[in-house]
MITOR-144368 format. One record per residue (C-alpha): residue number from 1; residue in one letter; x, y, z. Coordinates in nm, 3 decimals. Layout:
<vovexs>
VOVEX   k r       x       y       z
VOVEX NUM A       X       Y       Z
...
</vovexs>
This chain:
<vovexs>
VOVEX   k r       x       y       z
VOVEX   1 X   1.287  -0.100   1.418
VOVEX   2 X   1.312   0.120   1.764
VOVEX   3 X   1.169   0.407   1.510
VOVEX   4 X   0.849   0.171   1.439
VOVEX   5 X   0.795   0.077   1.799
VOVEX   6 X   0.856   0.446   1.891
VOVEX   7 X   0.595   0.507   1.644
VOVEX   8 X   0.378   0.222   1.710
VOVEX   9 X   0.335   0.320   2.106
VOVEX  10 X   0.258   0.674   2.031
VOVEX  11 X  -0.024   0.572   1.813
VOVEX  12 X  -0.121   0.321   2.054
VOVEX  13 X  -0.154   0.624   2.319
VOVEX  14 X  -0.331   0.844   2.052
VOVEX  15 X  -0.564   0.534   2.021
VOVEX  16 X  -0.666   0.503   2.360
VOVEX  17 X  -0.716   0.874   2.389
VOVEX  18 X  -0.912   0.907   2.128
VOVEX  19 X  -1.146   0.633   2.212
VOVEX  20 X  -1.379   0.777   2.497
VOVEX  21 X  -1.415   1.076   2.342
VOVEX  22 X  -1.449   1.019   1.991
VOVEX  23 X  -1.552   0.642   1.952
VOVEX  24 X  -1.924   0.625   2.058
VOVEX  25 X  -2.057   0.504   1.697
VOVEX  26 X  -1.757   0.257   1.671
VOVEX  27 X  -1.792   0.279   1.291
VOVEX  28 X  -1.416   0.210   1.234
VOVEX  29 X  -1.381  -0.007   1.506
VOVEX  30 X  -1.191  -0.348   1.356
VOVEX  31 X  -1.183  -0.641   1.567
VOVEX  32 X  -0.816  -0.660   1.456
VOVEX  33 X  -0.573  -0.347   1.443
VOVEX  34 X  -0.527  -0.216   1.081
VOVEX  35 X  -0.173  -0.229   0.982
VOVEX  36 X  -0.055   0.024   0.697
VOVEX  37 X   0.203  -0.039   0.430
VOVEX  38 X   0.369   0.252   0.206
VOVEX  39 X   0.449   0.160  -0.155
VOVEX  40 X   0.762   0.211  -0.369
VOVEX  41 X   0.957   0.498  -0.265
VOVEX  42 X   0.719   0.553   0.045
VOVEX  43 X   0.755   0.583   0.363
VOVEX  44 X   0.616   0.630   0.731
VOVEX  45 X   0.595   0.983   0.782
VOVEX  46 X   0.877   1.252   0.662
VOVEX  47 X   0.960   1.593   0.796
VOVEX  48 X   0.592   1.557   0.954
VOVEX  49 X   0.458   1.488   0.632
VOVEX  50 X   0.233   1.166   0.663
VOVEX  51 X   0.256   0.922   0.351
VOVEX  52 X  -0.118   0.832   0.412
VOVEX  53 X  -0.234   1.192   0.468
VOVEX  54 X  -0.526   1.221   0.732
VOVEX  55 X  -0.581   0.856   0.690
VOVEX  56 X  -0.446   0.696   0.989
VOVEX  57 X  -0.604   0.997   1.234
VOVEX  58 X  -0.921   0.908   1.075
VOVEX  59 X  -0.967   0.578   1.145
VOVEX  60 X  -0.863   0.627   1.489
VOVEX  61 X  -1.128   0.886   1.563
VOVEX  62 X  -1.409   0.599   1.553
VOVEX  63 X  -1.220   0.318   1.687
VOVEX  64 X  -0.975   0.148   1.500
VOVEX  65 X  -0.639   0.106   1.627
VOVEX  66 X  -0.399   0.182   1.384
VOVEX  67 X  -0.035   0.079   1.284
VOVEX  68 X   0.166   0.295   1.006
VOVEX  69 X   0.452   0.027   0.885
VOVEX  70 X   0.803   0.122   0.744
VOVEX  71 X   1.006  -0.090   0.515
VOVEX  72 X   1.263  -0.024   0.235
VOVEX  73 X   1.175   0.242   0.006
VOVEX  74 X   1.298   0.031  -0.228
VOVEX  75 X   1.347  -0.359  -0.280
VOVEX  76 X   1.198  -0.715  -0.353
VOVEX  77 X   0.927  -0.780  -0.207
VOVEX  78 X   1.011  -1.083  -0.027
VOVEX  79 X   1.271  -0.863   0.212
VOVEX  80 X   0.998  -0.615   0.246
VOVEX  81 X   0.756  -0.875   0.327
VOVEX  82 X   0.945  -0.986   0.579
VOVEX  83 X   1.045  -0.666   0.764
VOVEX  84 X   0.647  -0.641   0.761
VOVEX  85 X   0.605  -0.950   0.888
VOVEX  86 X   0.837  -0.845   1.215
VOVEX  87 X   0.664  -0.569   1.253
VOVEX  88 X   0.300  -0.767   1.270
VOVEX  89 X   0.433  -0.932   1.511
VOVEX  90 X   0.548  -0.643   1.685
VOVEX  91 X   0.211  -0.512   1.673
VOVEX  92 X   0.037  -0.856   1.801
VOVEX  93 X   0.237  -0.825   2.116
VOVEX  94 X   0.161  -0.480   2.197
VOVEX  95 X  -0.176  -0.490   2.087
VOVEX  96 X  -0.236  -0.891   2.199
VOVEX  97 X  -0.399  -0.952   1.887
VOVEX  98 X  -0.372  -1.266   1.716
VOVEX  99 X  -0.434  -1.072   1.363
VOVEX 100 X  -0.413  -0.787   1.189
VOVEX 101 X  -0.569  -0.631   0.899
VOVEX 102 X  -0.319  -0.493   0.621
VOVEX 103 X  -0.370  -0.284   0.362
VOVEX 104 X  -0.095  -0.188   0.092
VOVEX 105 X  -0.076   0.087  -0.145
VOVEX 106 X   0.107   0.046  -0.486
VOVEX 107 X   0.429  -0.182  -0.391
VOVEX 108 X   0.288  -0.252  -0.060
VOVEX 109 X   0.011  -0.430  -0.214
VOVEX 110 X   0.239  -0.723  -0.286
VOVEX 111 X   0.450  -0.695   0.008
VOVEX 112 X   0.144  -0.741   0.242
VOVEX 113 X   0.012  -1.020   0.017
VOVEX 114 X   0.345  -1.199   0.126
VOVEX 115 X   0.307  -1.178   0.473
VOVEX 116 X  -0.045  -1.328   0.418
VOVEX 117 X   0.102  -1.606   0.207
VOVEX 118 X   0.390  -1.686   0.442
VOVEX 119 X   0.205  -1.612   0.775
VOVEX 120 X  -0.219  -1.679   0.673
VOVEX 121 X  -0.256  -1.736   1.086
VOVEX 122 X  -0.193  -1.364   1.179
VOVEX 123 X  -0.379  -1.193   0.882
VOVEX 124 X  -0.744  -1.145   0.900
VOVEX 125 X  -0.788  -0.951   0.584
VOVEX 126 X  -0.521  -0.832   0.289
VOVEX 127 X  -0.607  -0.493   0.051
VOVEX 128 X  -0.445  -0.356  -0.185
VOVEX 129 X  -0.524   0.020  -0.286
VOVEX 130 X  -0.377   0.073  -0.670
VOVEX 131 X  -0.156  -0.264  -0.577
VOVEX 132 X   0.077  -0.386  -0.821
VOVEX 133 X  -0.066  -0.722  -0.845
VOVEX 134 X   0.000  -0.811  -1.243
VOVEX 135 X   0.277  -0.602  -1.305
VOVEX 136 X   0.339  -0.244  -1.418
VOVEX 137 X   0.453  -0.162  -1.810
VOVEX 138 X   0.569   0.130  -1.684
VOVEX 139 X   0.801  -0.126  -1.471
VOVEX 140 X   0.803  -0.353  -1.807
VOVEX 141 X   0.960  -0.049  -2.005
VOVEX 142 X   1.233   0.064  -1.741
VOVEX 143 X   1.360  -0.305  -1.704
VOVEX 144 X   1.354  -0.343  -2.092
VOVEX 145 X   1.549  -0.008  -2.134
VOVEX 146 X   1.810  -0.065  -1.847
VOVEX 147 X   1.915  -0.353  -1.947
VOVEX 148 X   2.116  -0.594  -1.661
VOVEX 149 X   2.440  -0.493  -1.604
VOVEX 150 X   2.479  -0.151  -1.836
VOVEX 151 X   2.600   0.166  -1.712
VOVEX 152 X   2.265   0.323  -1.758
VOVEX 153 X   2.118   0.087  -1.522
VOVEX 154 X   2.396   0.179  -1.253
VOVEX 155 X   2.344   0.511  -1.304
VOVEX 156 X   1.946   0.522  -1.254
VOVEX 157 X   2.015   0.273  -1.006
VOVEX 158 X   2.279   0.546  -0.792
VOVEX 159 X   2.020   0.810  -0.841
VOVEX 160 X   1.687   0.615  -0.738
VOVEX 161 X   1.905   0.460  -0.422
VOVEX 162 X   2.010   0.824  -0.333
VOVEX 163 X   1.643   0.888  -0.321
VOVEX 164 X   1.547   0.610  -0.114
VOVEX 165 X   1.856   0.697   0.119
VOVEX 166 X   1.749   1.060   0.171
VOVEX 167 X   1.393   0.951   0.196
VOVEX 168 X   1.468   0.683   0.474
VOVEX 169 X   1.714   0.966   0.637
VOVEX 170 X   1.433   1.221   0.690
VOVEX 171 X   1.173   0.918   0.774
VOVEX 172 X   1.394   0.742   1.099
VOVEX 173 X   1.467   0.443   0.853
VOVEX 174 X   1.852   0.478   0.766
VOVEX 175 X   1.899   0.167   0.838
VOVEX 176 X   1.681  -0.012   0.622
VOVEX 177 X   1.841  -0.205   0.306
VOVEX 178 X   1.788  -0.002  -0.004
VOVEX 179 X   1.800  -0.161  -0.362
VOVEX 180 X   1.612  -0.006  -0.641
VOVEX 181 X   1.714  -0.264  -0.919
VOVEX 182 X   1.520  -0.552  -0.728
VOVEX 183 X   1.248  -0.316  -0.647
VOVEX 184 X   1.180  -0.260  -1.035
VOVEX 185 X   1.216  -0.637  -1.102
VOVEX 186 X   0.977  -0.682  -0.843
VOVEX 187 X   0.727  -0.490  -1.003
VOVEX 188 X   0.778  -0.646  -1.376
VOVEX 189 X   0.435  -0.811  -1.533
VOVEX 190 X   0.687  -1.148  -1.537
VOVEX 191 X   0.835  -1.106  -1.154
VOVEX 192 X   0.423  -1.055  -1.048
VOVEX 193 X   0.350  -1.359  -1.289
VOVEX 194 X   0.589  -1.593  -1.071
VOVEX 195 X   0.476  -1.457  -0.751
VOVEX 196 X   0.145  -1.539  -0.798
VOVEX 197 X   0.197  -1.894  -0.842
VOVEX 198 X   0.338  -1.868  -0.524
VOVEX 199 X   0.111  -1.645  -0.344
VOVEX 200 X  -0.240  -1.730  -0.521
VOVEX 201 X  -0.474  -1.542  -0.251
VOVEX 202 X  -0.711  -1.352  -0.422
VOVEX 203 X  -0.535  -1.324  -0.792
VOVEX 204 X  -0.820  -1.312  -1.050
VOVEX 205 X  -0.809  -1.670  -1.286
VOVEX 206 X  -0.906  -1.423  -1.562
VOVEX 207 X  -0.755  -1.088  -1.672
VOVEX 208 X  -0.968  -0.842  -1.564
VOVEX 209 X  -1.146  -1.056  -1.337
VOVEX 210 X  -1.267  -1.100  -0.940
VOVEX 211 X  -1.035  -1.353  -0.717
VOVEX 212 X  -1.138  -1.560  -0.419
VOVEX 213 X  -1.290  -1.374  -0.152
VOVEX 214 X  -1.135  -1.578   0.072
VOVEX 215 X  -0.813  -1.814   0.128
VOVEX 216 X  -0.648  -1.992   0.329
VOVEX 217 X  -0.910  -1.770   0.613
VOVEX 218 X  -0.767  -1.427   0.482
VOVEX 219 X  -1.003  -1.225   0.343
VOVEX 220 X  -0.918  -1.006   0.011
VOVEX 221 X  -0.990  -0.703  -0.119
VOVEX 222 X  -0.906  -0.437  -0.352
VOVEX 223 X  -0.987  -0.092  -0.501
VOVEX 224 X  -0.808   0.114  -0.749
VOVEX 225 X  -0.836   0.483  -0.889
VOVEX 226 X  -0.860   0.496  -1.295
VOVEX 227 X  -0.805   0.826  -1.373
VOVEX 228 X  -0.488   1.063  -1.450
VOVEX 229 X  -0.603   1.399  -1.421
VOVEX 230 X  -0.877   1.479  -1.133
VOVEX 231 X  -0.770   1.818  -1.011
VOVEX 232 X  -0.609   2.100  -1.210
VOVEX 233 X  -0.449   2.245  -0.840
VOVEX 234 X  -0.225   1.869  -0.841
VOVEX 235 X   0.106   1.909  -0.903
VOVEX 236 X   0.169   1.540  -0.934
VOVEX 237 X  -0.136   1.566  -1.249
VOVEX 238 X   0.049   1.633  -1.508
VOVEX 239 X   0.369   1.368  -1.478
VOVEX 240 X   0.071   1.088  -1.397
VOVEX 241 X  -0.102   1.132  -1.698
VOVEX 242 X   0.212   1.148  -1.940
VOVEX 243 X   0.297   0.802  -1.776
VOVEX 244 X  -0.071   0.668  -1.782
VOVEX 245 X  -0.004   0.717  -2.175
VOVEX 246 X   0.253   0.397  -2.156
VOVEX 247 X  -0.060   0.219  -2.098
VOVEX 248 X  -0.352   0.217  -2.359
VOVEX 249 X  -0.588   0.142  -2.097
VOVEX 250 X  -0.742   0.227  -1.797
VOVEX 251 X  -0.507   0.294  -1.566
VOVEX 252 X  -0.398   0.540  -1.254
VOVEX 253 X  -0.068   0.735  -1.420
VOVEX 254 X   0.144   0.396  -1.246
VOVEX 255 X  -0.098   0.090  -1.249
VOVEX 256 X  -0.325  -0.073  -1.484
VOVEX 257 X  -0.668  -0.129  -1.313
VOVEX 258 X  -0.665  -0.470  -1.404
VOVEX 259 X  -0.347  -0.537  -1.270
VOVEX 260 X  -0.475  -0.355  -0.946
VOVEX 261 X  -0.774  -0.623  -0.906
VOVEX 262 X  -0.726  -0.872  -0.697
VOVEX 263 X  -1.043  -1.044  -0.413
VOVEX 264 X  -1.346  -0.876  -0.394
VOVEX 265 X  -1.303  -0.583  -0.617
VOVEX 266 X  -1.464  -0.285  -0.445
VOVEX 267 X  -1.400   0.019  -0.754
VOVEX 268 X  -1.135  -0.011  -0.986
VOVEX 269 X  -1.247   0.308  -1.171
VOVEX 270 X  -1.236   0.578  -0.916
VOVEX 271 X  -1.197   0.939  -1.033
VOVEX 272 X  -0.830   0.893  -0.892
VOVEX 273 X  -0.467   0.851  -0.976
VOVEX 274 X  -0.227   0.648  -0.813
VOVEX 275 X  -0.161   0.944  -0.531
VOVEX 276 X  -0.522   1.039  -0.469
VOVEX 277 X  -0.527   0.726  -0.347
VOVEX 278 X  -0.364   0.821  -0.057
VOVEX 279 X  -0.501   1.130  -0.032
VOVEX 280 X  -0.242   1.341  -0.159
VOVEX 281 X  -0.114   1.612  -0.271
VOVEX 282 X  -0.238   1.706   0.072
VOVEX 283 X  -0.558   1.629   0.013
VOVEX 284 X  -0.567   1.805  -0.331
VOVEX 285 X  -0.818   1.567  -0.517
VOVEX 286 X  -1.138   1.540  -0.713
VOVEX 287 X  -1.400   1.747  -0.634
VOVEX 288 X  -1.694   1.517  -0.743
VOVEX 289 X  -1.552   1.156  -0.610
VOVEX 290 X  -1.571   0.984  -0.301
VOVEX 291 X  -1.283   1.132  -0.040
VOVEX 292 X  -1.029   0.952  -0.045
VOVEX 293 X  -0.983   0.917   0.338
VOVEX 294 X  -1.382   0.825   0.303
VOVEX 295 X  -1.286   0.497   0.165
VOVEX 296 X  -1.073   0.353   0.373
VOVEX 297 X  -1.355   0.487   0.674
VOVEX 298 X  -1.604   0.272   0.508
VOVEX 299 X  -1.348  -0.019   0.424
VOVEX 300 X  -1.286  -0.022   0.789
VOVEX 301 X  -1.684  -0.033   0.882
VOVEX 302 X  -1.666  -0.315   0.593
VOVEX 303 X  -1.397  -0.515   0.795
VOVEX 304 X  -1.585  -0.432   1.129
VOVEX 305 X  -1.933  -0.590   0.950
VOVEX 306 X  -1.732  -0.884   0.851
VOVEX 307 X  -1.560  -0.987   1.144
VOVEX 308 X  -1.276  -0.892   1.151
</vovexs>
């Protein structure tokens, strides 16, 4: 926590230095700060490697003030949720909002539709960028392979936790609970299934479907990539599209695009997989698509021409 308000006050400063000199247009400029929130096996920033790569610098440079959150690498979504939801408030105070505006990648697309569930007074607006919203087969297939209680569960489960550990380590989060068995349940199609009864903002009625623009007076929204392979340079290419196989339909190499819907869809069919979506590998991603870092720009002009 003393790592994210570290963290929190140096962007702060960045914020306010950027603004005179870079902020005349005021095209990213949010009434509310923008809060961001890493996905499974994410993290804050690592070894000066940013999880949302040129993202957060971007925004800034036209006026948004920006937050980069850090929960468990892996868990449930509820105790991720509510490390977030510390951390909004840590954010109101400095800030002396009374919202924010979140926006979740993969696993943090649920996590920061928690906080609006629990907490619909301090969110002004919930997206989710390739969110897990319906469930994952490729979470569906681990779960049904490790099954409760075997050995080769607690052996996957050793290795992913040792990854989450050394990932945490190198990002200032040691401390932060790790537990890669709840983190897959989490992301199950039945897990998603039960949270949305629970936390019913935005989810489509239909499969494939739009949601409610707007509940409880949180506003949702939602774009996806739905493509595998968009740059031969990627690295990451070729593992996404022998996972996007799993799926038999459109999907980003980790998430269905209907399972990624959820509000007012923006694209669910961008020319990018699930880590083009934040703009990695280092900005390694489609030549003839929208930029990656473009799109949250204009999402941010799209929160600043709605209010909020």
């Amino acid at each position: 926590m003393q790592h994210f308000a570290r963290l929190m006050a140096a962007l702060g400063l960045a914020c306010a230095l950027l603004l005179p000199a870079h902020a005349a247009s005021g095209y990213t400029q949010t009434k509310y700060p923008i809060v961001l929130v890493h996905g499974l096996f994410g993290w804050d920033q690592a070894l000066g490697i940013d999880y949302w790569y040129r993202i957060p610098a971007e925004l800034q440079k036209d006026g948004a003030k920006v937050y980069v959150a850090q929960v468990s690498a892996t868990n449930s979504t509820e105790l991720r949720g509510e490390q977030l939801l510390a951390q909004v408030k840590q954010v109101l105070a400095i800030t002396g909002a009374s919202k924010v505006n979140l926006i979740g990648h993969s696993h943090g697309g649920p996590t920061v539709r928690y906080v609006a569930g629990v907490a619909p007074q301090l969110v002004a607006s919930t997206t989710t960028v390739g969110g897990v919203n319906k469930g994952s087969k490729i979470a569906d297939l681990v779960r049904g392979t490790l099954k409760p209680g075997s050995v080769s569960e607690s052996v996957a489960a050793g290795v992913a936790k040792g990854l989450a550990g050394l990932i945490s380590l190198v990002s200032g989060g040691s401390s932060l609970p790790q537990d890669p068995v709840q983190a897959l349940e989490a992301l199950t199609t039945q897990k998603l299934a039960d949270f949305n009864q629970r936390f019913p903002g935005g989810v489509p009625s239909t499969a494939c479907g739009e949601g409610a623009y707007s509940h409880k007076g949180v506003l949702y929204y939602s774009w996806s990539g739905g493509s595998t392979l968009t740059n031969v340079l990627d690295p990451g290419d070729g593992a996404l599209a022998l996972t996007g196989l799993i799926y038999g339909e459109q999907n980003d190499g980790l998430v269905g695009t209907c399972s990624s819907r959820l509000g007012k869809v923006i694209r669910a069919d961008y020319r990018m997989n699930h880590i083009d979506e934040i703009n990695h590998f280092f900005g390694i991603v489609h030549l003839f698509e929208t930029n990656p870092v473009t799109l949250y720009r204009q999402h941010a002009n799209r929160l600043k021409n709605a209010g909020v």
